[in-house]
N, C-alpha and C positions, 0 to 999 in steps of 0.2 A: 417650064418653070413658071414665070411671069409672063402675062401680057400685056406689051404697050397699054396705058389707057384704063386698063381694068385696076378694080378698088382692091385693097386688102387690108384686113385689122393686121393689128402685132401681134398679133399670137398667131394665123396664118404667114406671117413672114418669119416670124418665131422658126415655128414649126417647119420650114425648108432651110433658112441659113442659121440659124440657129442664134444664138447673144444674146444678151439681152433685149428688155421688152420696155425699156423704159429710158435709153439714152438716145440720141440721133443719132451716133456712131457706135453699134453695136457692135462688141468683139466677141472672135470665138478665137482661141491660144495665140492671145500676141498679133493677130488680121483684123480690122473691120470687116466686116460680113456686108454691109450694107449703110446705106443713108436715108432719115429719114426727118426729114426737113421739113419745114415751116415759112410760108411767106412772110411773116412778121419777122424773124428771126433770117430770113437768107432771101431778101428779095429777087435775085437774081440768080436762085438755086431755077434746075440743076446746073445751071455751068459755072454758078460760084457758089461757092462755101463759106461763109461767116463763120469762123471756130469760135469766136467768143472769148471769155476766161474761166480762167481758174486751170488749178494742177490735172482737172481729169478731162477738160474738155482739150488741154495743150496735146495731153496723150494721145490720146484719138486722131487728132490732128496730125501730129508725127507719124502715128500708125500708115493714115491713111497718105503721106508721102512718100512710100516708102513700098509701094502696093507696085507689084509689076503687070498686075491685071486688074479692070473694069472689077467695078461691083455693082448690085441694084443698087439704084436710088429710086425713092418713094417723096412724094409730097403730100403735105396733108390736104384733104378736102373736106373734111368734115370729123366729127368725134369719132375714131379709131376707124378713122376713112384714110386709106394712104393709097393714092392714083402714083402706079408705077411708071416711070418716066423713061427707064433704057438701063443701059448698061454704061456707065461714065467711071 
């Protein structure tokens, strides 16, 4: 699927878990699929989450408590650079 370390746009990550291309916490029916985070926004991502506000980022949020399995998470490095960081 992913490899530690190695870069991927959103639309390559699109393209295997599928959600949206344009939230941090992409759903596919009712799951996050995945995370994909920002150092300005989650300084201590991946092992912490900043959910932020508002109605649709609460959602996400809930979603992703409520997960009984790992999902990727992605950091950004660069303009539609996301360095995959594991399964959290």
């Amino acid at each position: 699927m992913f490899k530690i370390g190695s870069s991927y746009t959103r639309k390559e990550i699109h393209n295997i878990v599928d959600g949206s291309m344009h939230v941090y916490l992409p759903t596919k029916i009712g799951q996050d699929v995945a995370a994909c985070l920002t150092k300005d926004y989650d300084p201590q991502a991946p092992k912490v989450i900043l959910v932020g506000h508002g109605p649709l980022n609460e959602k996400a949020a809930n979603l992703l408590t409520t997960h009984s399995s790992a999902i990727p998470v992605f950091l950004k490095k660069a303009f539609n650079s996301w360095e995959y960081q594991g399964m959290f």
